[in-house]
N, C-alpha and C positions, 0 to 999 in steps of 0.2 A: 504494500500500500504506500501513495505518495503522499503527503504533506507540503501543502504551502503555507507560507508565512505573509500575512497580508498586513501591512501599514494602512489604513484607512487614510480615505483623499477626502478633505474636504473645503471648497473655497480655493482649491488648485494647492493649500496644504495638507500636510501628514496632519492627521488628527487623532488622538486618543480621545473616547468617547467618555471610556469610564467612571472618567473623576467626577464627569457630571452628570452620575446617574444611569450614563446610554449602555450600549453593548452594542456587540457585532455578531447577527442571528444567522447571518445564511450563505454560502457562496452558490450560485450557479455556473453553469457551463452550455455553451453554446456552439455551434459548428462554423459561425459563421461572424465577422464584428459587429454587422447589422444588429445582434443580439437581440433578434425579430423573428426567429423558428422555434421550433421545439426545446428545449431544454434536456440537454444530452448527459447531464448528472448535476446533482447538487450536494451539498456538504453544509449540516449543522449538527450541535454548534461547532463556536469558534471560542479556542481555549485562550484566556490571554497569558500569552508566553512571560513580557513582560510590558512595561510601558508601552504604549502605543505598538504593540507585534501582535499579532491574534496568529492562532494555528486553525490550519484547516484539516481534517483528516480525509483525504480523495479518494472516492470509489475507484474502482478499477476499471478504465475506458480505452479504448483502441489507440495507442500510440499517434502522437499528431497535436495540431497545434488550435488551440480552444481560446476562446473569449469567454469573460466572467463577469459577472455583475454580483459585486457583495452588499447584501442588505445591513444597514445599522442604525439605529437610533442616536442621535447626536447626543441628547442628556433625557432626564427620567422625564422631562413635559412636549417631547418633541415628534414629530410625525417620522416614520420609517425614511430614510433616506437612500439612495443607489448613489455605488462609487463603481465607474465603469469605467474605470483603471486597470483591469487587470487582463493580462495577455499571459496562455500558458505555454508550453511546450510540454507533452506530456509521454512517458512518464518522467519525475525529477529524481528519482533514486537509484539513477546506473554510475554514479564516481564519475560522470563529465562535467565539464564546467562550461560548456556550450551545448548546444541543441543541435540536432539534425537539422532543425527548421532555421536556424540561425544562418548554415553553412548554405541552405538552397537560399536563403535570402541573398547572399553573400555574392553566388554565382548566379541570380537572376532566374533560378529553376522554381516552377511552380507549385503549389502544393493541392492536393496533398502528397506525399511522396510515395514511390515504389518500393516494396523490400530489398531492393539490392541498392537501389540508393539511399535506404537509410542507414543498411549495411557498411554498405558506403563512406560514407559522408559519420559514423560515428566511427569507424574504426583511423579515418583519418583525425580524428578529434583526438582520439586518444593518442594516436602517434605524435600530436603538436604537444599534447600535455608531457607525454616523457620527455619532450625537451627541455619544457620549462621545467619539470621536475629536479631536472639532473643540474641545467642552470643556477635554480632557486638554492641546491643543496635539500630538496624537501618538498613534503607531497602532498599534493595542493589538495587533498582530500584529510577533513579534521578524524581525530579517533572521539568516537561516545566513550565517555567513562562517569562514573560513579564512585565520588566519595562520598564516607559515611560517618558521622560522628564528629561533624566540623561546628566550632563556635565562632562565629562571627563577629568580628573587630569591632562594629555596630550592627544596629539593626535598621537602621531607614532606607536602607538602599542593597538591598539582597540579591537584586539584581546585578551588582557590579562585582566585576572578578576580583575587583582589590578590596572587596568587603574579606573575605576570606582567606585565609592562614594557606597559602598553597604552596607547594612546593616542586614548579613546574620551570621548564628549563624554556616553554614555547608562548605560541598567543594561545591563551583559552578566551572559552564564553559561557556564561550563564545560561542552562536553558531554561531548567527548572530546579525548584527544593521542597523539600516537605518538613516540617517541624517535625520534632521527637518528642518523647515525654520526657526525656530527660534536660530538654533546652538546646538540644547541639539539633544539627538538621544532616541530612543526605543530599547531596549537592550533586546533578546532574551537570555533566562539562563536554562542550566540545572542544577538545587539544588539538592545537595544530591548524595549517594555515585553511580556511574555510576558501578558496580561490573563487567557485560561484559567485562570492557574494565580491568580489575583487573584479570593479568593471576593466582595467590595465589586462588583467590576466583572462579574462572572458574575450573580450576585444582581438588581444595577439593570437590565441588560440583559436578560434573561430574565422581568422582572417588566414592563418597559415592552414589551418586545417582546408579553407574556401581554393587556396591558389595550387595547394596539394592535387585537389579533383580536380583543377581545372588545368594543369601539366600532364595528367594522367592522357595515354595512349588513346587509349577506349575512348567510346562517344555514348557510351550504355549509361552513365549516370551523370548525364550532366553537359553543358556547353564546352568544349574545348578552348584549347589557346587563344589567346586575342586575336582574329583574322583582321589584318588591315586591308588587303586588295588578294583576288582571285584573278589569274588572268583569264581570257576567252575563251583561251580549250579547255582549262581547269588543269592546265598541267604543273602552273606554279603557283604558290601561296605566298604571302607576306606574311607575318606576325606583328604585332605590335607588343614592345618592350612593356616591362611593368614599371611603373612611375619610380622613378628613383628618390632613396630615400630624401625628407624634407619636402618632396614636393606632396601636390594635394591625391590624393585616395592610395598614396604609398603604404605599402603594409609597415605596421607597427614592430618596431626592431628590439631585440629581445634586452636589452640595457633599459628599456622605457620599465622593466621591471625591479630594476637595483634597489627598490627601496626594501621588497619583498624577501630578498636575499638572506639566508641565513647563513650567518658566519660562524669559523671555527679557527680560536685565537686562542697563544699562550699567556696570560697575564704577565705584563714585562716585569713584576715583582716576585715572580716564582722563581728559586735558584734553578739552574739548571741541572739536568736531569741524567743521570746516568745513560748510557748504552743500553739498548736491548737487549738480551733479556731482563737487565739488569734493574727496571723499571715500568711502569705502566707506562703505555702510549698515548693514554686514554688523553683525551683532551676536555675541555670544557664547551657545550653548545649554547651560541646564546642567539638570538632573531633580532 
């Protein structure tokens, strides 16, 4: 099953409803943005993750790309409102941090898509991601974990990572916690770099993975190379180059990610260190 995270839109901002009263009751899905036919699944409720996030938990529907309309109440006096913000790609729970529908956007291919160009089109997703991965030092998919038995430095902000005594080497994030009867809580954590949620790293991957298919030999899933002129018998082709970096629709160059970068560094106050075997190698990791 997939889960989206929906920010509520309202007035063209992020809006949390809660404080005054509201909630967020419903999400729909639709086949088309018209969001003017049948209703192809809907999801309630909506759990608030935290400030202003609501979870949705999504039926299981045929792979492809949906329009949504989430219902919510602004505050406790206020008439039902639609926020017709939300575009899916669906499903969200394969480890990509792009869409299939992302890359046919990319290359001008229409939707909905065929199985071997979804095929397609994710396994070159995932070959732009072991780039970045190896790049980054680190893997753009976070680990779920659970801690148990944590007291909290304060209590008014439980949602934030540095509420909490952690002992983590990476980025985490707060998903969820549950009080105990003892005072301490269980603390759900996603460790590690979350890159979906990183438009830099969406962006380069979706864009490498797009020029990937469109270098590819075959004509089976997708436009090929950039033809500039054909001649009259058809017996010679031009290409046209791809935009050289700096200029306008150049693909995004794998440095525009250095911030993401996890380093591995000797603290220059450490004495130095024997020969191996003669000591650990290990080093220290920090992000």
């Amino acid at each position: 099953m997939s889960v989206y995270d929906h920010k509520p839109m309202r007035a063209g901002a992020h809006y949390d409803p809660a404080p005054a009263g509201g909630e967020v009751t419903r999400l729909d899905l639709y086949a088309t943005p018209e969001r003017d036919g049948p209703v192809v699944a809907s999801a309630a409720p909506a759990a608030r993750l935290h400030p202003g996030v609501y979870r949705f938990d999504l039926p299981t529907v045929p792979p492809g790309r949906y329009w949504g309309a989430v219902t919510f109440t602004p505050n406790s006096a206020a008439q039902p409102v639609t926020d017709t913000s939300v575009r899916l790609d669906l499903p969200t729970d394969q480890g990509l941090v792009g869409s299939a529908e992302a890359v046919a956007d990319a290359l001008g291919v229409p939707l909905p898509l065929t199985s071997a160009q979804r095929s397609t089109y994710e396994q070159e997703i995932r070959n732009a991601q072991a780039d970045v991965a190896a790049y980054l030092n680190r893997s753009l998919v976070p680990t779920a974990t659970t801690l148990r038995g944590l007291t909290p430095r304060w209590t008014d902000a439980l949602d934030d990572v540095d509420t909490w005594p952690l002992d983590l080497d990476d980025i985490a994030e707060v998903v969820s916690y549950r009080a105990n009867d003892d005072g301490t809580y269980d603390v759900d954590l996603l460790v590690g770099l979350n890159a979906a949620k990183e438009e830099t790293v969406v962006r380069y991957v979706v864009a490498h993975a797009a020029e990937s298919v469109r270098q590819r030999p075959d004509q089976t899933t997708g436009p090929g190379r950039r033809v500039s002129s054909v001649s009259a018998e058809g017996q010679s082709i031009s290409y046209d180059s791809a935009p050289t970096t700096g200029q306008a629709g150049a693909l995004p160059t794998i440095n525009s990610l250095n911030r993401l970068r996890r380093l591995v560094f000797q603290p220059l106050s450490r004495p130095p260190r024997a020969p191996w075997p003669y000591s650990s190698s290990r080093t220290r990791r920090w992000h």
